[in-house]
N, C-alpha and C positions, 0 to 999 in steps of 0.2 A: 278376034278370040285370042288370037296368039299373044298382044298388047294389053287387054287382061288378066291373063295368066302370068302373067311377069309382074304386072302392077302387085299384084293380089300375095306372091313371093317375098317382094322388096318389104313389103310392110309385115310380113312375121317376121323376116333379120330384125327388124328394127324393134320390135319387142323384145324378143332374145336377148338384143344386147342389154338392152336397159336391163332386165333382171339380173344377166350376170354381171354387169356394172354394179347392180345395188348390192350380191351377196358380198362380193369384191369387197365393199368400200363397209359393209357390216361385219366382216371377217376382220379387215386393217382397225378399226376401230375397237374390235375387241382384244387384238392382240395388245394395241395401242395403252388399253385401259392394265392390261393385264402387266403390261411393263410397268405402268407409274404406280400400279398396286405393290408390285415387287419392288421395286425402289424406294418407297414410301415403307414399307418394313425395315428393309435395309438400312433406313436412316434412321428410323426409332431404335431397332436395334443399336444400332453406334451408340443414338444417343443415349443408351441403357443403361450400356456396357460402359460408359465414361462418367454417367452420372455415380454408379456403382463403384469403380475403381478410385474416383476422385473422393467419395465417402469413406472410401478404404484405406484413403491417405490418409484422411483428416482424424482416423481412428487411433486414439493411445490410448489404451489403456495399462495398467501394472497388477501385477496377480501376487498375494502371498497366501500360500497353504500350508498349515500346521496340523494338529492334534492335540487334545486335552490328554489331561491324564489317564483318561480312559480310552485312549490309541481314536478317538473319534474325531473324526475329519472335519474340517472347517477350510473351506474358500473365499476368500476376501477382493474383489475385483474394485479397483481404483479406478476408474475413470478420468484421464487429465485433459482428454479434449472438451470442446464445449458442446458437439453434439453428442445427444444420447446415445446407446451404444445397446446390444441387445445383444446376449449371450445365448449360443445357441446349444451346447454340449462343450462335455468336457472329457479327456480321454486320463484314464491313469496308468503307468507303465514300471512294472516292476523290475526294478533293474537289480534288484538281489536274483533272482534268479534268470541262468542263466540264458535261456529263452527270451527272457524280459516281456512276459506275455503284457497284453494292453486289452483295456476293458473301455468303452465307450459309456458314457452316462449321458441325458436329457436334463435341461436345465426347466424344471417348472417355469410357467407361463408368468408367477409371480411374483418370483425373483429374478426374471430375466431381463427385465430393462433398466437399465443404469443413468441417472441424467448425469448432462455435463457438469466437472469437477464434482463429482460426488462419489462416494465407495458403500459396495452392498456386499451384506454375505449370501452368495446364491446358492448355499445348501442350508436353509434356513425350514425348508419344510422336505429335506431328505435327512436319514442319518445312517452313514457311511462308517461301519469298524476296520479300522486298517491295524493287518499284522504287521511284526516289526521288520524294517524292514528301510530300502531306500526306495525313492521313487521320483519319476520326474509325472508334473501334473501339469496337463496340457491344457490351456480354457480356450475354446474358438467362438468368436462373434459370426452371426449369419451373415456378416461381409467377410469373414474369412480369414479374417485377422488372427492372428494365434499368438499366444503368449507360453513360455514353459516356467515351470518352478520347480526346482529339485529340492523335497524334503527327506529327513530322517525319521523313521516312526521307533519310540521305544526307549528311547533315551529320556523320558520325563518332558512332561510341559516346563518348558524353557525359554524366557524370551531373549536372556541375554544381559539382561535390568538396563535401569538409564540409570545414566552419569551425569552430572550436576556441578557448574563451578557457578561462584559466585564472586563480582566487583561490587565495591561502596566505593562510586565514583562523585567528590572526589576525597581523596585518603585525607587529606587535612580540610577540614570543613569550617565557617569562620561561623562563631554562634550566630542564629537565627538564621541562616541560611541553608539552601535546600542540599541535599545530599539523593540522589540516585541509586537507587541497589538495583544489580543485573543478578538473575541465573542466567544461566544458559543451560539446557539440560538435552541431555544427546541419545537420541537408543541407538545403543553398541548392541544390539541384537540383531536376529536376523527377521524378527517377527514382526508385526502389527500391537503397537500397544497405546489403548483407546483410553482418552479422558487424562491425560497426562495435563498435572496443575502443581502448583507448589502448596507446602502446605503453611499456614500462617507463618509469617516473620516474628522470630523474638529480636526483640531488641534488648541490651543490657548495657547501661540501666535502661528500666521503663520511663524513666522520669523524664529523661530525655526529647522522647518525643511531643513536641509541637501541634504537628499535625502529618496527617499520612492520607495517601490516596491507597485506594485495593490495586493488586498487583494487573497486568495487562500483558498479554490476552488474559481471558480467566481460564478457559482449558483448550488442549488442541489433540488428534490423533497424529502419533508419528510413527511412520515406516520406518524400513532400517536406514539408518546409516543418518536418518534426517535430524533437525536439531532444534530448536523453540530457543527464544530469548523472552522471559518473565521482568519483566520492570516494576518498581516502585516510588516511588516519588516521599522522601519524607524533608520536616524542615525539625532542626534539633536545639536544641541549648541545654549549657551545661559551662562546664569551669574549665578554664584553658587548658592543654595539656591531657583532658579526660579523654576515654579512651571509647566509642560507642561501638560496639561488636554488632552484627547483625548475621544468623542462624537461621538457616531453614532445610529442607530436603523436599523432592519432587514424587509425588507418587502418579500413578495410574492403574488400568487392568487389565491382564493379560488372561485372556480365558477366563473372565470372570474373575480370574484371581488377582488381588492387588499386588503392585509390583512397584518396590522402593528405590528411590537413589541413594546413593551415600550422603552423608551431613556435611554440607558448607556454610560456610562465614568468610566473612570479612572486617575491617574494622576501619573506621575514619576517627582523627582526633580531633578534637575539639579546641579553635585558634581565637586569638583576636585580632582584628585589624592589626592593631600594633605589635604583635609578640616577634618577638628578635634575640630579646634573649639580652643579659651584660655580655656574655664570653661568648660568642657565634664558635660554632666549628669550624674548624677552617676548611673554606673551600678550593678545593687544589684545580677545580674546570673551572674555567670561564665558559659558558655556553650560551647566554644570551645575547637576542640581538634585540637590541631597542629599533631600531629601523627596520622594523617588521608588522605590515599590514597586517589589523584584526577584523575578523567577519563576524557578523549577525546574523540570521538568517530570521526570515518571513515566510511559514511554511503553513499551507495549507493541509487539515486533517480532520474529516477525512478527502479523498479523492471520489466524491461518489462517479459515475457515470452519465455523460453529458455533450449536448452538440454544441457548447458553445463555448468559448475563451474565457472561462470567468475564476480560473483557479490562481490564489494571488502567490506567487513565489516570488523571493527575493535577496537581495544580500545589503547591507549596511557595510561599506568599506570605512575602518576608521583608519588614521593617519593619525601615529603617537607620536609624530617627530616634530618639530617647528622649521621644517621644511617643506615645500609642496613635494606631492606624491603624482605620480602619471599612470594610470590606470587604464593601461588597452583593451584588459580580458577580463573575462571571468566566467567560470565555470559552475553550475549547480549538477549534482550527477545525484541520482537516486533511483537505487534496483531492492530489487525482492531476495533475500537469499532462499536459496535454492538449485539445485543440481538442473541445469541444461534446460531452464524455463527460457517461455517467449513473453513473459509480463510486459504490456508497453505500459510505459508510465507518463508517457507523452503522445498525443493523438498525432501524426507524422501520415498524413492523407499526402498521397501527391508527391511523399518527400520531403516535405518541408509539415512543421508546425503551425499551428492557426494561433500568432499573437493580439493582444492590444496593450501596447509599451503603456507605464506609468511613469517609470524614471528610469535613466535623466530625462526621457524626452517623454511626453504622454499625449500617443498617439502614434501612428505610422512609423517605425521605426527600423529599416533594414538593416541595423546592426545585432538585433536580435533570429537568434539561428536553435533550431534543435541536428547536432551534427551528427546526433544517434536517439533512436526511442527513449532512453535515460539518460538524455541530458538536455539542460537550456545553457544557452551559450550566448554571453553579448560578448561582441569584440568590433574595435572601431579603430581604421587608420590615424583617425585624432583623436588622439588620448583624451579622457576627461579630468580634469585637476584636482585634487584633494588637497585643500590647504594645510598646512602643518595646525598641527592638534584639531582637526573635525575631524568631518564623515560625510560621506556622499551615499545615498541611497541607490539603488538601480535594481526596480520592482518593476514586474510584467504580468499580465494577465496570459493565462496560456487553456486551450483548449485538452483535457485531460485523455490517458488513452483507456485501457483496459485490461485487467491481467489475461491471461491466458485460456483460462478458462472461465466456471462461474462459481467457482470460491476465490473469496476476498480476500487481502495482502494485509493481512494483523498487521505486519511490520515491514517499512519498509528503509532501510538505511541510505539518510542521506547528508552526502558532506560537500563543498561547495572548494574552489580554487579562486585566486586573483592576481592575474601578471602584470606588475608595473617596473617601473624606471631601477625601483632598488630589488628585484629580485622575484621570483615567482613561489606562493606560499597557498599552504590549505588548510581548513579546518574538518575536523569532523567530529562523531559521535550525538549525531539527531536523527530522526527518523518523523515517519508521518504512516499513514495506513491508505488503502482502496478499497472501495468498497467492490462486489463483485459483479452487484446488482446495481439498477437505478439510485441511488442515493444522493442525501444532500453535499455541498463543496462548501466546508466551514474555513474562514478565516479570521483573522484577528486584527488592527491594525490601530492608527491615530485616523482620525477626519477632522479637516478646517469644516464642516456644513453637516449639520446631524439632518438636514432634510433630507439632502440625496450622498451619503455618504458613502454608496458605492460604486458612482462616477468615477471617472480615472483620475481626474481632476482635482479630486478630493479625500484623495486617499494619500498617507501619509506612515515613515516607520523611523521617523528621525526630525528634529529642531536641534537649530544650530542659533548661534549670537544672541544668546538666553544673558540676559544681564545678571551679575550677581546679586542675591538679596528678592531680585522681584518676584512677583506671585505671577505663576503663570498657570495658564488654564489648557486642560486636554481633554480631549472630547476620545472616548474609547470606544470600539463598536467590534460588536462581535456580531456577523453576516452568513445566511447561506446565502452565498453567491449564485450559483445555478439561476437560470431562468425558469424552472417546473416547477410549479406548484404545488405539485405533489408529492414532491418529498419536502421532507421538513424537517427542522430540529425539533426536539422535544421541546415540550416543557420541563422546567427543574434545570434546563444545562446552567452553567455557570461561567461568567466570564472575571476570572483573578486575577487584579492589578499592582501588580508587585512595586511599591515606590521606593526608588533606591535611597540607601544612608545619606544624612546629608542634607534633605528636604524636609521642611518640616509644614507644618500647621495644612496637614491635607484635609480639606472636605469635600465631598460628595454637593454638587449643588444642582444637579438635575441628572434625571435619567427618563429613558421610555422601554420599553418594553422587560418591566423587572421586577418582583415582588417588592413592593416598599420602596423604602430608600434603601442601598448597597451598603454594608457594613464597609466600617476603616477599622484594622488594629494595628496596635502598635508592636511590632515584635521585638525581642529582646536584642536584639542590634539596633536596637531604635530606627529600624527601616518600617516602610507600614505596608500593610495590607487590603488591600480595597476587595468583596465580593459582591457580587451581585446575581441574584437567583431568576431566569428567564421564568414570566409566570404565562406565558403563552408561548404555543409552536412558532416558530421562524421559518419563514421559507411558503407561507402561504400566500394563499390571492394578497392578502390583506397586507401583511408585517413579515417584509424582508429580513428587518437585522433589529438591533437594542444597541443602545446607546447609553452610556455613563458618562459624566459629564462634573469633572473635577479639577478644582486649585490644589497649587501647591508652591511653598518658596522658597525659591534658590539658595545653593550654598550662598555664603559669603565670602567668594576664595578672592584671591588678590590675583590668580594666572589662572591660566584656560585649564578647564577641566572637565574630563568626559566621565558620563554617568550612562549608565545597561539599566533600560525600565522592562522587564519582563512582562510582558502579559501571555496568560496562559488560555487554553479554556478547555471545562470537559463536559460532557455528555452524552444522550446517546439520538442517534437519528429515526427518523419513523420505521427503518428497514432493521429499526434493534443494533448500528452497527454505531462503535464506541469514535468517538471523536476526542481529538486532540490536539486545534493548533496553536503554534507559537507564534510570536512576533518580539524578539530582539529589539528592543524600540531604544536609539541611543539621542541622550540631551548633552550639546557641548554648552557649558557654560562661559562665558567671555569675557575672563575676569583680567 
């Protein structure tokens, strides 16, 4: 009896335990679960808090606030980053009185989202009467971002006006040849003034002009303090010595109300090859150096946006001397003007640029460098030669980067460098554009092969050992390079084949992709003019580029002699954005 009672003992312990073993180990489990719940918050919080803060970097925006004539308030929010930005209130603080009381406002739901690189007025559906008075005006984004603006109410809507100069670059002009007009036009205010253009160019005489392209950009919004350059392009003839003035002024609107610049001019005279004059004045500087490298440039325009290497930059180095030239470096540099932007004008992944060399070398070539986002750079321990009176090429295809935000680079100035044996020299005064969006990459160039004439191989911006007298032939091709299908050149662009003096009996003897056959004229410098009108988009599944395809026959010089073939081209791309590029194309003659 007593040896069952004991059995009968041992086996309730033993249940016992198992239960409180099991709440035991259901208890640890829950705390278990409850910590990785708690930590698992704790980590999305972090990551909240850093997604949040890291968007708060990436926020710029700029604020200008004024008043109409009618003391009524207007908010102008610029947006310069590339993500959207969303305005959440706005505080205003009066600082005429001494208290400086502050009033909080709500930004409606419908003006409070801003996309990247774009400006809104976000009191578009309030209207705000401000006494006179000084004020600082606070805008805060729901990331927290804040911006101040101190205005003056009651001294009249004012923006300050813009300022306007004007170049006819260049001042002595040789008939039939092209001439240049810049404004530059500046708001010296402190406000916003929208739509700012020039207004038509008079030229005096009228008779003068040739031909003229419309000015470029067509109009643009400028803050304070910021500045536009307006170009034109005209080609002129007229009597040695005549004088061609060119007049215009810039207007825009401020508060709805139009708001003028002052009236500029400028003036270029009218030259001939020849004029020197019986009696020269005497010149008391010697300043020239005849042993002085000249540059060409091969410029892509516009820049659209792209993954691949296919934008063609370049320079044409001549040598005017009858001595060989050594050529280590050379430098292309092109930026955006603008106050403290991060515009990359070169895609620099990694640090380094994504090339594919054409010349000298075409193909793989580590002498090509980008040493900053604005610039391409070849430089090589072994100098490359330049014989006395040619020209050496040295073209690269390069992957393009992107401006800053997602408004496009109207203009973009760029000037190029070249160090050799006899000294280190630059040129500038060209430019190109980016688009800000997807867009097509136009260039302009010579091809030995119209099949595949955008191979590296077959790309061309210079012939040399041209005999004098022979007919030679050149194959022109105007390309969206890009590999997308989806963007495109229009229809209607035009590719301009400027054949230098000198050449004569030019025709046109094939072309692809162009309305008709391409006009020749002959311009009154008896240089001629080739155009040809694309009569389909470029840059599709189907039709990359068009092709011109023309004779022409050498001077008849007795000594080497170099000639500048311009080709131009304009148009506009599917994304509406204006295109413009150049190719310097130089022919040494071999006489």
């Amino acid at each position: 009896m007593i040896r069952n009672i004991s059995n009968s003992r041992r086996g309730v312990s033993s249940v016992v335990g198992a239960l409180l073993f099991t709440v035991l180990m259901i208890a640890a489990f829950s705390v278990l679960s409850l910590a990785l719940d708690a930590q698992t918050d704790i980590v999305s919080t972090q990551r909240l808090v850093a997604d949040v803060e890291l968007k708060k970097q990436q926020e710029r925006f700029s604020i200008v606030a004024s008043s109409d004539t009618n003391d009524m308030l207007q908010i102008n929010v610029n947006n310069r980053g590339q993500n959207p930005i969303e305005i959440s209130s706005f505080w205003i603080i009066n600082k005429t009185l001494s208290e400086q009381p502050s009033t909080r406002f709500s930004v409606p739901s419908d003006s409070s989202y801003i996309p990247g690189g774009h400006g809104s007025q976000i009191l578009n559906s309030q209207t705000l009467h401000m006494v006179p008075g000084t004020y600082d005006v606070k805008v805060i984004s729901t990331l927290g971002t804040i911006e101040t603006y101190e205005m003056v109410v009651g001294t009249g809507a004012s923006s300050g006006g813009l300022r306007a100069e004007m170049i006819a670059d260049p001042p002595d002009v040789i008939i039939g040849q092209n001439v240049t007009v810049a404004m530059v036009v500046t708001n010296t205010g402190l406000e916003l003034i929208k739509d700012v253009s020039p207004n038509a160019l008079t030229v005096t005489p009228a008779s003068a002009v040739v031909s003229s392209s419309p000015h470029f950009p067509s109009a643009v919004d400028l803050i304070s303090g910021e500045s536009v350059m307006f170009t034109w392009d005209y080609t002129l003839t007229g009597n040695s010595g005549e004088d061609i003035t060119f007049s215009s002024w810039a207007t825009g609107t401020f508060n709805s109300l139009p708001e003028d610049s002052n009236v500029v001019s400028d003036v270029s005279t009218m030259r001939l090859p020849t004029d020197g004059g019986d009696v020269p004045d005497p010149d008391i500087l010697a300043d020239e150096l005849l042993a002085r490298p000249q540059l060409f440039f091969v410029i892509p325009s516009s820049q659209g946006k792209s993954a691949n290497a296919e934008a063609l930059w370049g320079l044409n180095v001549v040598n005017p001397i009858n001595a060989d030239m050594q050529v280590s470096k050379l430098v292309i540099t092109a930026f955006a003007p603008g106050a403290n932007n991060n515009d990359k004008l070169f895609e620099r992944g990694g640090g380094s640029c994504v090339f594919n060399p054409v010349s000298p070398i075409a193909g793989p070539d580590s002498n090509w460098s980008c040493p900053s986002e604005n610039a391409l750079m070849w430089q090589s321990d072994t100098p490359v030669t330049v014989p006395g009176n040619s020209t050496k090429s040295f073209l690269t295809k390069v992957e393009p980067g992107k401006p800053s935000g997602t408004a496009s680079l109207e203009s973009i100035i760029v000037q190029g460098s070249v160090f050799t044996n006899l000294g280190s020299f630059g040129k500038s005064g060209y430019q190109s554009a980016m688009s800000g969006t997807s867009s097509s990459i136009i260039n302009i160039y010579l091809t030995n092969n119209t099949a595949s004439p955008r191979n590296d191989n077959n790309i061309q911006s210079s012939r040399v050992g041209i005999l004098p007298n022979s007919v030679q032939t050149f194959h022109a091709v105007l390309a969206d390079m890009d590999l997308d299908s989806s963007t495109t050149l229009n229809s209607g662009a035009q590719l301009i084949i400027n054949v230098p003096k000198g050449w004569t009996q030019v025709t046109v003897t094939d072309d692809s992709g162009f309305v008709g056959t391409p006009s020749v004229t002959t311009l009154g410098d008896t240089s001629n003019q080739i155009i040809g009108v694309t009569e389909s988009p470029l840059g599709d599944a189907t039709n990359d580029f068009g092709t011109i395809s023309f004779t022409a026959r050498a001077p008849n010089v007795s000594s080497d002699q170099l000639y500048v073939m311009y080709v131009l081209g304009q148009g506009t791309t599917s994304s509406n954005f204006s295109v413009g590029p150049l190719a310097e194309v130089v022919l040494q003659v071999d006489g």
